[in-house]
C-alpha positions as CSV (number, residue, x, y, z in Angstrom):
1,X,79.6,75.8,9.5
2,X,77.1,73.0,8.7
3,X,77.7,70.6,5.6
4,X,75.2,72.5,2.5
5,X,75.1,71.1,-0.9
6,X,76.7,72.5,-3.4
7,X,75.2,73.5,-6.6
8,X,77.9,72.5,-9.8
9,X,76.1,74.1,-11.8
10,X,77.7,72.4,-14.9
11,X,76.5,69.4,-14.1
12,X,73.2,70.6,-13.2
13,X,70.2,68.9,-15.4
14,X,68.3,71.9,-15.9
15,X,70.9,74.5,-17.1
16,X,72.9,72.2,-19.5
17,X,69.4,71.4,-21.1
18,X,68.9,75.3,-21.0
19,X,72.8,76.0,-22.3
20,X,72.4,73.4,-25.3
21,X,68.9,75.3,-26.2
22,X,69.8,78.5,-26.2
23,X,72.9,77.5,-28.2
24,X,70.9,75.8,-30.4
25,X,67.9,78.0,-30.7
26,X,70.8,80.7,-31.6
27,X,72.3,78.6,-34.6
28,X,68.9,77.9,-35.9
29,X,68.2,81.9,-35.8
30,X,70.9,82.6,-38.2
31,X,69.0,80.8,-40.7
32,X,65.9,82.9,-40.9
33,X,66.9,85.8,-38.7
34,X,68.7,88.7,-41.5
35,X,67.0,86.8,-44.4
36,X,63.2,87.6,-42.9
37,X,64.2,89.8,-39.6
38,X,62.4,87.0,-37.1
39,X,63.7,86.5,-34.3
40,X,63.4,83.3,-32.1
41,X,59.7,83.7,-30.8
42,X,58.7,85.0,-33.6
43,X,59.8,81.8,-35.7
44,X,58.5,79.5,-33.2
45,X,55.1,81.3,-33.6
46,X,55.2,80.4,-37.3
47,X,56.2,76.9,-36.6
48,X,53.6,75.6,-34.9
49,X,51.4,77.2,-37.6
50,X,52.7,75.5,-40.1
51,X,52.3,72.5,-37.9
52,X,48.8,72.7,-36.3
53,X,46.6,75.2,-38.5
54,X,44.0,77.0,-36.7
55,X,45.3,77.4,-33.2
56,X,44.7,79.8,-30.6
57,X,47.3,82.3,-29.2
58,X,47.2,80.0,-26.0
59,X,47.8,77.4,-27.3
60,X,50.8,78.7,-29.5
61,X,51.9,79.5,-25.7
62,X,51.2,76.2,-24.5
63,X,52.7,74.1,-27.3
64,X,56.1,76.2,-27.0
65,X,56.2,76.8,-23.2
66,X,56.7,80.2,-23.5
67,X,55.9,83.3,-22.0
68,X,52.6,84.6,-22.8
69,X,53.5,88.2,-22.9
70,X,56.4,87.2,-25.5
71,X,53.7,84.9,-27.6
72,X,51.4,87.7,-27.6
73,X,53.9,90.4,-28.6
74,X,55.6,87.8,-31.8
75,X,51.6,87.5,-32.7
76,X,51.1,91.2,-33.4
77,X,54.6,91.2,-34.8
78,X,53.3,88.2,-37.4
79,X,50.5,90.4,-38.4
80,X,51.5,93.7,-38.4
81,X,54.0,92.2,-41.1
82,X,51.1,90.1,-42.6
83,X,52.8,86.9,-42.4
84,X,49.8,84.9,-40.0
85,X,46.2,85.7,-39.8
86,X,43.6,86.1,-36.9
87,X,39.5,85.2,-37.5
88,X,37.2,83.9,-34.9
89,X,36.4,80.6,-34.0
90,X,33.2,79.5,-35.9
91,X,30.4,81.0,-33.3
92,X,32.3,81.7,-30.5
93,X,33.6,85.3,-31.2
94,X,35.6,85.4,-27.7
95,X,38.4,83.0,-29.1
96,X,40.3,83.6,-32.0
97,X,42.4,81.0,-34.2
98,X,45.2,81.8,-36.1
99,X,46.9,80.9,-38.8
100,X,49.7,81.3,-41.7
101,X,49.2,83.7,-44.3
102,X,50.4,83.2,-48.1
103,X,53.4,85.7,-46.7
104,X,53.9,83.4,-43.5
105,X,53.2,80.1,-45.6
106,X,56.1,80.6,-48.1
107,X,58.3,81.7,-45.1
108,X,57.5,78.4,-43.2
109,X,58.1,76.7,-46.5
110,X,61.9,77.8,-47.1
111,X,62.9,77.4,-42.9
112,X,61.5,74.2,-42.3
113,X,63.6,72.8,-44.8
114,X,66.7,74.1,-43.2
115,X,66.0,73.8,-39.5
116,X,65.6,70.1,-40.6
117,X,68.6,69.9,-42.4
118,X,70.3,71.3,-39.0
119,X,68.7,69.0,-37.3
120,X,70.2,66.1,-39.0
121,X,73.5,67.7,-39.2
122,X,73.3,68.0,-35.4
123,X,72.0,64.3,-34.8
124,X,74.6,62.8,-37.5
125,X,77.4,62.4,-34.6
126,X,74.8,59.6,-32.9
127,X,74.5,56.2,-33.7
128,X,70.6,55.3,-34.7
129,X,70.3,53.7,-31.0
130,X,71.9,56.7,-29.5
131,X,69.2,59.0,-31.2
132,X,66.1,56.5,-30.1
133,X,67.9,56.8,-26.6
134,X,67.9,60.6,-27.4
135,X,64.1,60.7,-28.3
136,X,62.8,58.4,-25.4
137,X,64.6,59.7,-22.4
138,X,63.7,63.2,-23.7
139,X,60.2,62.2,-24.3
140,X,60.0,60.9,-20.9
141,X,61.7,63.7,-19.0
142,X,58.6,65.7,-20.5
143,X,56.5,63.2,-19.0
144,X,57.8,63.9,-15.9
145,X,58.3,67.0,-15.5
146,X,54.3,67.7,-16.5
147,X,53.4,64.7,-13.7
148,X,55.3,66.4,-11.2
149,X,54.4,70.2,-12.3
150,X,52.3,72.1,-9.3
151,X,48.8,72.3,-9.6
């Protein structure tokens, strides 16, 4: 049988990234999941939002890297409940921009706080270098992976 490379997959780059995530993404949930019945997509949604006002539901895809469909279903979600807002775009009626409601706004406004306070808790265990280590080599890993990204 001819030598084939093996995959260790716990070693592997992309799933440990994907592991730590998810794990993550998961803790984070708890804080804003039972409290306001979001659920991971649906928070993301509001957190660009809050970040960048006026956006497009393409770009809310494109900012997260997620799915689309899943963007698409969180937005109608988010409205149905009232918490973001849809108009159009000045004169072009074919794009619509959305953005946080009151609802939404005082949502974003109590999880932020606490996803940042995770944040730290989870970076506390790093020395400042190792944390500017952190941030560049993650920083340039997204670099790369859009350089090298198919057409």
């Amino acid at each position: 049988m001819p030598d084939r490379d093996i995959l260790d997959l716990e070693h592997f780059l992309p799933y440990r990234l994907s592991v730590l995530s998810n794990r993550i993404s998961q803790d984070i949930a708890r804080l804003y999941a039972d409290r306001f019945g979001l659920g991971i997509t649906e928070w993301r949604v509001l957190a660009v939002l809050g970040r960048h006002s006026e956006v497009s539901a393409r770009e809310v895809a494109e900012r997260t890297a997620m799915d689309k469909v899943a963007v698409s279903r969180a937005i109608a979600s988010l409205q149905a409940a009232g918490r973001i807002e849809r108009d159009t775009h000045g004169h072009d009626r074919r794009r619509s921009c959305l953005r946080l409601s009151p609802a939404g706004r005082a949502i974003y406004d109590e999880v932020a706080p606490l996803a940042l306070a995770y944040q730290r808790r989870l970076l506390e265990g790093l020395a400042e270098d190792e944390r500017a280590a952190l941030d560049r080599l993650l920083t340039r890993m997204m670099e790369l992976e859009l350089a090298t990204r198919p057409a």
